[in-house]
C-alpha positions as CSV (number, residue, x, y, z in Angstrom):
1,X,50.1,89.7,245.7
2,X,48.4,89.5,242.3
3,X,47.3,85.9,241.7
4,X,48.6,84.1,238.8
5,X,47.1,82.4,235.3
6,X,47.0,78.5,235.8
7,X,49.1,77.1,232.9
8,X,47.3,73.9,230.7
9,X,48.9,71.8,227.8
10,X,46.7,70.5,225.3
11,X,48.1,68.1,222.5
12,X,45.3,68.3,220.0
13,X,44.6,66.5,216.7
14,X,41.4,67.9,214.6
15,X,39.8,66.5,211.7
16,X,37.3,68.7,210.5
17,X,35.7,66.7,207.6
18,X,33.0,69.9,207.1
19,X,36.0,72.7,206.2
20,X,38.8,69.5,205.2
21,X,41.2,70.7,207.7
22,X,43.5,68.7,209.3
23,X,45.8,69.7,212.3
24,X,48.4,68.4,214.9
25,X,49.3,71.3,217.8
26,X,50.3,71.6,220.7
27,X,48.4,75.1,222.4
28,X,49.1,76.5,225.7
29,X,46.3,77.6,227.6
30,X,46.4,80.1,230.7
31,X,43.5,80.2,232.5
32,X,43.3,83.9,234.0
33,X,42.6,83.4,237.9
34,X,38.5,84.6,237.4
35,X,38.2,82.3,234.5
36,X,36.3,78.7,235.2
37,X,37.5,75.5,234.1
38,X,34.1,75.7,232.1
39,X,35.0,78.4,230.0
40,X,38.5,77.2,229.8
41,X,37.3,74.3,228.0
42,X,35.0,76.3,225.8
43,X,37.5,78.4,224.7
44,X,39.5,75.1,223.8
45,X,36.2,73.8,221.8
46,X,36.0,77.4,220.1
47,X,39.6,76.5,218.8
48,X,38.9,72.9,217.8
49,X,35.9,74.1,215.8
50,X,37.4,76.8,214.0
51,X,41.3,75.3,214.0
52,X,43.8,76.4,211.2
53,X,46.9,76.9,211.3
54,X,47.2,80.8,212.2
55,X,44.7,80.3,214.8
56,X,46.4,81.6,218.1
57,X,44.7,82.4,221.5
58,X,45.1,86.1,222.6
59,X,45.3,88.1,226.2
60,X,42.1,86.6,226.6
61,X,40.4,88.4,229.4
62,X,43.3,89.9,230.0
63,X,43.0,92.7,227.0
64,X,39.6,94.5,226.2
65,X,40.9,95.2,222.9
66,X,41.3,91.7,221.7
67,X,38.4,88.7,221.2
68,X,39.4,85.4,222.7
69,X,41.0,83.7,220.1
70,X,41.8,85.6,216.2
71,X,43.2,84.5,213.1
72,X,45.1,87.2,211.4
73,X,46.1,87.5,207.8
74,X,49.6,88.3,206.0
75,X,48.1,91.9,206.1
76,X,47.7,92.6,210.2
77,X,43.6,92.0,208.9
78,X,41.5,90.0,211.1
79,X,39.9,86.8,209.2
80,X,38.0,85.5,212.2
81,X,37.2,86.9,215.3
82,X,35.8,84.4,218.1
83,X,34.2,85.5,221.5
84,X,33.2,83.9,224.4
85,X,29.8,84.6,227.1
86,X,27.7,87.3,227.0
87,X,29.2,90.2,225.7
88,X,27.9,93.8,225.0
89,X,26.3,94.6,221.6
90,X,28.9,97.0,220.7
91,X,31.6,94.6,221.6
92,X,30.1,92.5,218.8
93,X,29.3,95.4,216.2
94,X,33.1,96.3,216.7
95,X,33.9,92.7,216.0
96,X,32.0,92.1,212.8
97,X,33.1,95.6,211.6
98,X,37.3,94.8,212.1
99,X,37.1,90.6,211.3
100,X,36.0,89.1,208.1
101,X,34.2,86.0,210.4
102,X,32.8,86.8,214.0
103,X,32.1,83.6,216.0
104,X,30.4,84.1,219.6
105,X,29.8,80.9,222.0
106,X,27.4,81.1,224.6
107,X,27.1,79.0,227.4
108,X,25.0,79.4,230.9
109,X,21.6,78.3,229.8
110,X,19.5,80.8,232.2
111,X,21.6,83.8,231.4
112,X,22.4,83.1,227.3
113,X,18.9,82.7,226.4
114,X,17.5,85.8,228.2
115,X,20.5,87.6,227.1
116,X,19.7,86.3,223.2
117,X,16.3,87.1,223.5
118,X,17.5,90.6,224.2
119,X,20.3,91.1,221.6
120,X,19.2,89.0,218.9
121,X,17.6,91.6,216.5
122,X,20.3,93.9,217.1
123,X,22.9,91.2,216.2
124,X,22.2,90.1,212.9
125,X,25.5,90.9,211.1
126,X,26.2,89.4,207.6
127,X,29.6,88.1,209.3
128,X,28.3,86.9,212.4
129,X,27.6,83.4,213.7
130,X,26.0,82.5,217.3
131,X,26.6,79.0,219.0
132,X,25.4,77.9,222.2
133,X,26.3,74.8,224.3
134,X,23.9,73.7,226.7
135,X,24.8,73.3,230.2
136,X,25.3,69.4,229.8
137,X,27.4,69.5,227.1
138,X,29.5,71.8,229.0
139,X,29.5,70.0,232.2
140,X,31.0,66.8,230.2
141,X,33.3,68.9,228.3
142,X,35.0,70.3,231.5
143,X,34.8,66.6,232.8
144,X,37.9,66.2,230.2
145,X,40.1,69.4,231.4
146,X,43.4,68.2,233.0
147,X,46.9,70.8,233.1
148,X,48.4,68.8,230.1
149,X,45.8,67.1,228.0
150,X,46.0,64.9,224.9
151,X,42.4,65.0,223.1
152,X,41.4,64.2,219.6
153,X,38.9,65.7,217.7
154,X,36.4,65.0,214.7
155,X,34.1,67.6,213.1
156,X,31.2,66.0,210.6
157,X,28.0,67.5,209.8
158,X,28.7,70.5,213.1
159,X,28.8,67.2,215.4
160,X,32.3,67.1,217.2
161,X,33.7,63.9,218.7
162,X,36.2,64.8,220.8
163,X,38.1,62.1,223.2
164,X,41.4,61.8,225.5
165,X,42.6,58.4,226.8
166,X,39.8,57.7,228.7
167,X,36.3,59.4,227.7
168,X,34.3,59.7,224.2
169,X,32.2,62.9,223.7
170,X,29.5,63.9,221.3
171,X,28.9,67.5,221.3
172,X,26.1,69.8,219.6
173,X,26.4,73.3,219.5
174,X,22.8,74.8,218.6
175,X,23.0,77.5,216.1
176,X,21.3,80.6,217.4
177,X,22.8,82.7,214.2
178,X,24.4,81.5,210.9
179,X,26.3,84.5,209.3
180,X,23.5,87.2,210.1
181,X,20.7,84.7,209.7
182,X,18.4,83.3,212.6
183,X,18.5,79.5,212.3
């Protein structure tokens, strides 16, 4: 018997004072059954930095053809275009050739550097932005994931505060790539 995704609820409100968005949602995660709570949570973060309002979650891991999370336009185009890990180079290339905005997050200190340090002059696309969040960031971030979840969050100068009922988190994301240029 195939195992099944693991359904969470997150009630979200972002304030992103850098891009003046504002948002209330309620997203449904699934979390495919090889998928940590770690990346769970980064996917979530990848949403909260880049929310708008046609910003939906795809198949996820679950489709080879799809990034992690896309925001489409009234034309079927692809605006934005986020990924997740470590993925191959012509995964990426594909990316920044389909989506006006490509957006990968790294995590996994060990692995994401070596891995950048192997990619990175092959990656810089005019479109293409790579973050990475160290492994204590992460850590805390996951410290918050719970099946329904009621977190706010606040973008200002790329720092987020994020918080539920109980916990207040500063997060960094360092810039590896800012739209095709090493920062």
């Amino acid at each position: 018997m195939a195992l099944k995704a693991t359904i969470y609820k997150a009630m979200i409100n972002v304030a992103d004072m850098d891009r003046n968005v504002y948002i209330d949602s309620t997203l449904t995660l699934a979390r495919h059954p090889s998928e940590t709570e770690e990346r769970l949570m980064l996917r979530l973060l990848a949403w909260l930095v880049n929310a708008h309002e046609r910003l939906i979650f795809t198949r996820g891991l679950s489709a080879e053809d799809e990034p992690e999370i896309w925001q489409l336009n009234d034309h079927n185009g692809i605006d934005v275009w986020v990924e997740l890990g470590l993925p191959d180079e012509r995964r990426i290339k594909k990316a920044c050739n389909r989506a006006a905005s490509v957006y990968l997050y790294t995590y996994n200190a060990r692995a994401a550097q070596t891995w950048w340090q192997q990619h990175q002059s092959k990656l810089q696309q005019d479109n293409l932005t790579v973050r990475f969040l160290d492994d204590q960031q992460l850590k805390a971030l996951t410290s918050l994931a719970s099946r329904s979840m009621n977190l706010q969050a606040t973008v200002q100068d790329g720092t987020i505060w994020l918080s539920d009922e109980q916990n207040n988190l500063e997060l960094h994301f360092t810039d590896w790539l800012l739209n095709g240029r090493l920062a």
